[in-house]
C-alpha positions in Angstrom: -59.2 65.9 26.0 -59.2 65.5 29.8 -56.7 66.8 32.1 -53.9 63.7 32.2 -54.9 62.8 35.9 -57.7 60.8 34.2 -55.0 58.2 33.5 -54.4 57.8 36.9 -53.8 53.5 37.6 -54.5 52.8 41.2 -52.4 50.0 42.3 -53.1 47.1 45.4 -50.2 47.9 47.2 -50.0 44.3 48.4 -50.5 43.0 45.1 -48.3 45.4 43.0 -47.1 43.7 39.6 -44.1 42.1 39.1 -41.9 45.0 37.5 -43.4 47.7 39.8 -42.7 45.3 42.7 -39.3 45.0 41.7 -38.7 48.4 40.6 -39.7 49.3 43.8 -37.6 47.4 46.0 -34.7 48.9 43.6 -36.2 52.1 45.2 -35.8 51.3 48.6 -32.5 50.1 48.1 -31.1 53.1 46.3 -32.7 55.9 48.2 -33.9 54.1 51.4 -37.4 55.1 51.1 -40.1 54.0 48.8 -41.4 55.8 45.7 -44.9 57.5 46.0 -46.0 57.1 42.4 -44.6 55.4 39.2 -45.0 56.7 35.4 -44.9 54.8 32.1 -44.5 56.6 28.6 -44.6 53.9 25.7 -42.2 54.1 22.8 -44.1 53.7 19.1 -43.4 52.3 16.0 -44.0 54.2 12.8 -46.4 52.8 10.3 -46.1 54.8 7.3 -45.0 58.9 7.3 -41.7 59.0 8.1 -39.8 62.4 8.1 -42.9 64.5 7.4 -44.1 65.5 11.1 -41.4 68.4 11.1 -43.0 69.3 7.8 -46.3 69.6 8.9 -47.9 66.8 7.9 -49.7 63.8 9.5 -48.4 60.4 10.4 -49.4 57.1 11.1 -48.2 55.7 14.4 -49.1 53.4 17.2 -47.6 52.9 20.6 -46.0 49.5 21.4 -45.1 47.6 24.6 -42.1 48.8 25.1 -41.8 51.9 27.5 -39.9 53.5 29.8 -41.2 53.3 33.5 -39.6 55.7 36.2 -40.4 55.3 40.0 -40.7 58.8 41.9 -40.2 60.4 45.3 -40.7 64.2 46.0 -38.2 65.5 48.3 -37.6 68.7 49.8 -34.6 69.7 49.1 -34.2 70.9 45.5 -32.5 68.7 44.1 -32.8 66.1 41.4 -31.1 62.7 41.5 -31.7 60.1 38.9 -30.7 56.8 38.6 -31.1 53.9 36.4 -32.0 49.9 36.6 -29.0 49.6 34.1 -25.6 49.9 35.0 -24.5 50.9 31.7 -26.0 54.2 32.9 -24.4 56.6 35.4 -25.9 58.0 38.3 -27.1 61.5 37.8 -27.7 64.7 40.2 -28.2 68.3 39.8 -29.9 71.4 41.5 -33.7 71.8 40.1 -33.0 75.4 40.0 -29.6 75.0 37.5 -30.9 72.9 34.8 -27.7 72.4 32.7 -28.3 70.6 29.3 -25.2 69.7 27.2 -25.8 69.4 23.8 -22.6 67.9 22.8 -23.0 64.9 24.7 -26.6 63.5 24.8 -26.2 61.1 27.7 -29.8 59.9 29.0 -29.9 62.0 32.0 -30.1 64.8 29.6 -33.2 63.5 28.2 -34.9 63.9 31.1 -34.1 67.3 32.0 -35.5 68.4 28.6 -38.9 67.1 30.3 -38.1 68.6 33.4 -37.1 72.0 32.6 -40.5 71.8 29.9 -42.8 71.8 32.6 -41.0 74.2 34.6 -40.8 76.6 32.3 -44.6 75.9 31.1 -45.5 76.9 34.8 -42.6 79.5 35.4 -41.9 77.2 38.9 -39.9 79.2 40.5 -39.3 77.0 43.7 -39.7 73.5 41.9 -40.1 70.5 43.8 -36.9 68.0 43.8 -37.1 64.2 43.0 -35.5 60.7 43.3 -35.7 59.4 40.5 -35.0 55.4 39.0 -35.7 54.8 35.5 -36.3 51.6 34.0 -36.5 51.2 30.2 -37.2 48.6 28.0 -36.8 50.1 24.2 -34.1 49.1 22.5 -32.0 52.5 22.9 -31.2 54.2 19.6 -33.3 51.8 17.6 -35.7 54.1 16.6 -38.8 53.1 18.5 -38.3 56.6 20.6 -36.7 55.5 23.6 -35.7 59.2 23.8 -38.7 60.8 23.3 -40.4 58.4 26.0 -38.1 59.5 28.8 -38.2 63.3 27.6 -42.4 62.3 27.8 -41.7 60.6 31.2 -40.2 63.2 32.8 -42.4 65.6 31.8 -45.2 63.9 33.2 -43.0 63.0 36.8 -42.1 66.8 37.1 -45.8 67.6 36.4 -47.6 65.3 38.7 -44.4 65.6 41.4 -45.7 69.3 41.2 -49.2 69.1 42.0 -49.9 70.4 38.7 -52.5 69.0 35.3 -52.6 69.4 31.8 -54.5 67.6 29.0 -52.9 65.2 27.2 -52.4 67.3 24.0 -50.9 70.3 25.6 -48.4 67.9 27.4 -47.3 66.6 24.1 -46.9 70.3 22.8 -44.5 71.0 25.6 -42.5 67.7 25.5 -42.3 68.6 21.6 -40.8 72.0 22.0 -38.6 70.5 25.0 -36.6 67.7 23.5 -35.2 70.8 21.4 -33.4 71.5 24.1 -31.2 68.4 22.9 -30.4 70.0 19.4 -33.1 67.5 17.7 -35.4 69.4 15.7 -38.1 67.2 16.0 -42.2 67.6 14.6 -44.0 66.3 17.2 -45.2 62.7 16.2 -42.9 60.7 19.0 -44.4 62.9 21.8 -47.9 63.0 20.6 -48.8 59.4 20.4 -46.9 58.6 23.5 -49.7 60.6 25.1 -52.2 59.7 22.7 -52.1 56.0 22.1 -55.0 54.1 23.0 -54.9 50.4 23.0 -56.2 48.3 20.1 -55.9 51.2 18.0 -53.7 53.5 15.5 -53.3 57.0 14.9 -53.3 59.3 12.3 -51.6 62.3 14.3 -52.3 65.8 12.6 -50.7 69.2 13.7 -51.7 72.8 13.8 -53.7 71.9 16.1 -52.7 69.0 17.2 -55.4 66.2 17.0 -55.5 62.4 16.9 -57.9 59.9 14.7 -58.6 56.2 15.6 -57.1 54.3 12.6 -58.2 50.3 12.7 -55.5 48.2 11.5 -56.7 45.0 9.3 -57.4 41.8 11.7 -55.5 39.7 9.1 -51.8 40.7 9.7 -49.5 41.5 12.4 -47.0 44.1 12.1 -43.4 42.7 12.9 -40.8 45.0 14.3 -36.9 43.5 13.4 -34.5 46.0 14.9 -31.5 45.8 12.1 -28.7 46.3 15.4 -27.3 49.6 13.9 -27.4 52.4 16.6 -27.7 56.2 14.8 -28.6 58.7 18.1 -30.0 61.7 16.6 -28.6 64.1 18.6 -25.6 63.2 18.4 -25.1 63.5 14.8 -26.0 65.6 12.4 -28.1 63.7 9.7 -31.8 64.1 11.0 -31.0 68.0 11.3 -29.4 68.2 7.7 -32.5 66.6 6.3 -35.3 69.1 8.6 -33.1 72.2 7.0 -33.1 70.9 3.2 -37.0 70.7 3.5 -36.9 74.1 5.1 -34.5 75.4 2.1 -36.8 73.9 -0.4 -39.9 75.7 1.7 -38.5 78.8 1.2 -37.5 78.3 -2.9 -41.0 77.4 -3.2 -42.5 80.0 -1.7 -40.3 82.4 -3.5 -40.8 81.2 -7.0 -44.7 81.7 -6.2 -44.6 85.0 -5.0 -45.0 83.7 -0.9 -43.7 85.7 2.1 -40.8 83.4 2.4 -39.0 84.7 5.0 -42.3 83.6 7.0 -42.6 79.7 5.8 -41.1 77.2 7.6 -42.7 74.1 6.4 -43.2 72.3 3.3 -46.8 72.4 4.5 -47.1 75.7 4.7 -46.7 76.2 1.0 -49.5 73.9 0.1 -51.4 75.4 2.4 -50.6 78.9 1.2 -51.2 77.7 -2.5 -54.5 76.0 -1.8 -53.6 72.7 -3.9 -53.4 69.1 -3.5 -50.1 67.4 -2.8 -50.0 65.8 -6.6 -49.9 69.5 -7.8 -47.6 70.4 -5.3 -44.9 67.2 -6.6 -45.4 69.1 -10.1 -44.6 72.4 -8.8 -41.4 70.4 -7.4 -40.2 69.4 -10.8 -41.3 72.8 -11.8 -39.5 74.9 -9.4 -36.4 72.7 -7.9 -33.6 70.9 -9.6 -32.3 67.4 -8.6 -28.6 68.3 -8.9 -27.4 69.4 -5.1 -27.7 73.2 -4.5 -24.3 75.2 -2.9 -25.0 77.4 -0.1 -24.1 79.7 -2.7 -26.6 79.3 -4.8 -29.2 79.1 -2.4 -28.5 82.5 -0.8 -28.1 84.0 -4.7 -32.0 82.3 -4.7 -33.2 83.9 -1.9 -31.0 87.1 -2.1 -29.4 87.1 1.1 -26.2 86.7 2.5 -24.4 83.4 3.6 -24.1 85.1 7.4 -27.6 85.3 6.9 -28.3 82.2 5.9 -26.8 80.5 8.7 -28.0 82.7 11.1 -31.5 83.2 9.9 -32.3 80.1 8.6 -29.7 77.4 9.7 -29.4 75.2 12.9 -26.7 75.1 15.2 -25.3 72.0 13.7 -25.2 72.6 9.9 -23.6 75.7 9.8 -21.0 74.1 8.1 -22.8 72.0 5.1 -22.0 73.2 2.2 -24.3 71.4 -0.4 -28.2 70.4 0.3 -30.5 68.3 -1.8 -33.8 69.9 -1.9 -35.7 68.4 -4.7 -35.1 64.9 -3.9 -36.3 65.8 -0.1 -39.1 67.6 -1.3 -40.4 64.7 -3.5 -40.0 62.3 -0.5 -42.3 64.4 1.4 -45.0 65.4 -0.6 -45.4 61.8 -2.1 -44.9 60.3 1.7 -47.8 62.6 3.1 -50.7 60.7 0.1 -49.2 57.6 1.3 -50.4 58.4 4.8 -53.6 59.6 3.6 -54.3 56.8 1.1 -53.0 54.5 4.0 -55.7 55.3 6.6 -58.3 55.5 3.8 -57.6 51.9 2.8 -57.7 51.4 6.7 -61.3 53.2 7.2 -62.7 51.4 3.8 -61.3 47.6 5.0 -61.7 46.6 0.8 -61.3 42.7 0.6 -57.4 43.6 -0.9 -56.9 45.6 1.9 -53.5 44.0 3.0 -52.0 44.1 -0.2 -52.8 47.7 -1.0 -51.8 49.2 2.8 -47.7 46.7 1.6 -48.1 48.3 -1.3 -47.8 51.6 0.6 -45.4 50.9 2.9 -43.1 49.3 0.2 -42.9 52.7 -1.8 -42.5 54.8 1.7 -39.0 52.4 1.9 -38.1 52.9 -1.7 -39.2 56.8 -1.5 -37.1 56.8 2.1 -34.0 55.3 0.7 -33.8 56.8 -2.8 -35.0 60.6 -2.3 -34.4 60.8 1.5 -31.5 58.7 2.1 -32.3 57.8 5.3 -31.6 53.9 4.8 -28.7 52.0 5.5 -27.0 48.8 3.7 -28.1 46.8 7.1 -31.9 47.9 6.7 -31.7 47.3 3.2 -30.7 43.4 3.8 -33.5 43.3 6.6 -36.2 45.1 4.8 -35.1 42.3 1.5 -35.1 39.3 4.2 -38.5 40.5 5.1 -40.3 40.4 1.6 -38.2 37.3 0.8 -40.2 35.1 4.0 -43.8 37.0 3.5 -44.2 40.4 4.5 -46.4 41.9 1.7 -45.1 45.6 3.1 -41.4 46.5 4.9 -40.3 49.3 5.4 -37.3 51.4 7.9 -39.1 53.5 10.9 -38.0 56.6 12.6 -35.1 58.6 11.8 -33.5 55.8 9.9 -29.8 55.2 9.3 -29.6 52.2 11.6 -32.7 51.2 13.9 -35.7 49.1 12.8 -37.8 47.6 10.2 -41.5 47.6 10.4 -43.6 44.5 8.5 -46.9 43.8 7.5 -47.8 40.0 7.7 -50.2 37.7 7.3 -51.0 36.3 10.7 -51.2 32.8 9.1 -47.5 33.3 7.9 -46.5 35.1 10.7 -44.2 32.0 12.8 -42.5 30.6 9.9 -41.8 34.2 9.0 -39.8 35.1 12.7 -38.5 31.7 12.2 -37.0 32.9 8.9 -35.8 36.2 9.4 -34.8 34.9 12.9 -32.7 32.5 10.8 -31.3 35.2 8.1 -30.3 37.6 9.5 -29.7 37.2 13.4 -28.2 33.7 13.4 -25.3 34.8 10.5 -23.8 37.7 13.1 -22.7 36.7 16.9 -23.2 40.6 17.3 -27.1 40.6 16.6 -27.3 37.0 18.2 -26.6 38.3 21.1 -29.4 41.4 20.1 -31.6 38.8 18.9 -34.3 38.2 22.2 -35.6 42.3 21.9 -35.2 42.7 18.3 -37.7 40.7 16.3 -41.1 40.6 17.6 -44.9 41.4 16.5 -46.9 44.2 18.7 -50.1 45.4 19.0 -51.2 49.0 19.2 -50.6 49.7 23.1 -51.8 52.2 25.7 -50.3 56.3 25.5 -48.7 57.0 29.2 -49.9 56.6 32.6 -49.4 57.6 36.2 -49.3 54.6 38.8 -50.5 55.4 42.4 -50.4 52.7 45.4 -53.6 52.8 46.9 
């Protein structure tokens, strides 16, 4: 792939659009000089493969409208500041060469020093360049369209471009991946990918080791609704989404065990497939083989592997589970294996276009939901009520996206059903709560595969 200044936008700087224009003067008005350049990272919504990236396997996203857009100045002294078009959010500063990142409280400045100190650490910039920053976003925050991972992509992309430096578009998606870690999120790579990725009019089927993207085309007879259920879950700041990455690394390593693998060296549930050289339906027999659906003790697991429980949580554990006691590892195994075929039957549907094509691709995404809140438990009652409202007024597929536990729905409709079906859902389930009323403008819409992220230069 080219090096990233190939998305380059030049902009008429006396005909700059509307939200540049405005960000701008915003600019001028906070720092009292103008920015020299402008970047956008989209967020994306998740079609079908949710919870597998950090597994290994591929997913199925596309990038929507709704980005984050930041407006830059290089300065010379070496300091950061960073400010944001909402008030909500505080006003931010710190030394480029003291890049503090507290864990415990994932405000959004910290975000965007994940991107920051990625790049800097990438190049080992010893006498980085500082910023004015002002960020302007417009994805729902925790709603699981990865508002965070667009401003950790953001960043990354300011500090590399504020720093005279390039990189392709994949190896900028490696870094941002490795870099949000700084947050405690132990993230596979899927947010950050097609944020760089995306191309518009298309969707992706994202594949790691290497990391590689394939044009998927979506079927001209439906539009995918996104219906944000108005439950909040920030991953960082709990500890739900990293419970869930350790139980599939538990069950990776009583796999590999039971089949006579180095387990100490797997990681991933992908890993052991690999290892084994068999398909995924033999790998869900090995599952019912191998694991048990009752929850395993910390004690039994280290009695499994033979090692200690300081060892266990040292070794194997993150930060922030050191102190669960029981993990399900069959019922998170299942999810994945069976959630990695949907993806690839998904896109194969997709590339064939068979006249049922619609019907088969809901099909999908109605067992990824039932798979997601059964054996991953990743639902919630709110996105069980939206997902049934959905069905109820058309949608042949629904279905949570991202992490889950709060955040959005994703739909597949038929585009001639598609305004009495906001209509309806607009009617169920917004207009019965004054709280999502109030939500309702940015929560219930249908989007199009968008464009991955850009710089903006005034020419």
């Amino acid at each position: 792939l080219p090096a990233f200044y190939a998305n380059i936008v030049l902009l008429n700087v006396s005909n700059l659009p509307f939200r540049l224009q405005k960000l701008k003067e915003m600019f001028i008005s906070k720092f009292g000089s103008a920015p020299k350049f402008y970047v956008r990272a989209p967020g994306r919504v998740n079609l079908i493969g949710e919870h597998i990236d950090y597994c290994g396997y591929a997913v199925l996203p596309m990038a929507i409208e709704q980005d984050i857009l930041i407006a830059v100045e290089p300065v010379k002294t070496q300091v950061v500041q960073l400010a944001n078009t909402n008030s909500l959010y505080l006003d931010f500063s710190t030394s480029v060469n003291n890049i503090q990142i507290n864990k415990t409280k994932p405000q959004w400045h910290n975000y965007f020093l994940c991107g920051l100190k990625g790049i800097q650490e990438h190049f080992g910039l010893n006498n980085p360049t500082g910023m004015n920053c002002l960020l302007d976003g417009t994805i729902p925050p925790s709603s699981g369209l990865s508002s965070s991972s667009a401003l950790v992509c953001c960043a990354g992309l300011v500090t590399l471009r504020a720093n005279g430096k390039t990189l392709s578009k994949v190896e900028l998606a490696e870094i941002c991946t490795k870099s949000e870690r700084y947050i405690g999120t132990e993230g596979g790579g899927m947010d950050q990918s097609i944020s760089f990725l995306a191309e518009e009019g298309t969707a992706k089927l994202i594949e790691f080791s290497p990391l590689r993207a394939t044009d998927v085309r979506l079927p001209s007879g439906a539009a995918f609704v996104i219906a944000n259920s108005c439950v909040e879950l920030n991953k960082a700041a709990t500890s739900h989404y990293n419970i869930r990455v350790m139980e599939c690394r538990l069950a990776t390593k009583l796999l590999s065990k039971s089949k006579g693998l180095d387990w100490k060296k797997m990681l991933r549930l992908h890993d052991v497939q690999t290892k084994l050289g068999v398909g995924l339906e033999e790998m869900l027999t090995i599952v019912e083989e191998v694991l048990h659906p009752e929850p395993y003790s910390t004690e039994e697991i280290c009695k499994c592997l033979g090692i200690s429980l300081e060892e266990l949580r040292s070794q194997i554990l993150s930060q922030n589970t050191q102190d669960v006691s029981t993990f399900k590892l069959y019922q998170r195994a299942k999810h994945v294996y069976s959630e990695a075929a949907r993806v690839l039957e998904f896109k194969k549907i997709c590339n064939e276009a068979p006249a049922d094509a619609i019907q088969l691709l809901g099909e999908l995404m109605n067992q990824s939901y039932i798979s997601c809140r059964e054996m991953y438990e990743c639902s919630c009652p709110e996105l069980d009520r939206l997902v049934d409202i959905c069905l109820q007024f058309g949608a042949i597929g629904s279905r949570l996206t991202g992490a889950g536990w709060g955040g959005c729905t994703v739909s597949m409709v038929p585009t001639d059903k598609l305004n009495t079906f906001l209509k309806n859902v607009r009617k169920a389930y917004y207009q019965t709560d004054v709280q999502r009323l109030a939500l309702e403008k940015n929560s219930l819409f249908a989007t199009k595969p968008g464009r991955g992220a850009l710089v903006f230069v005034e020419a």
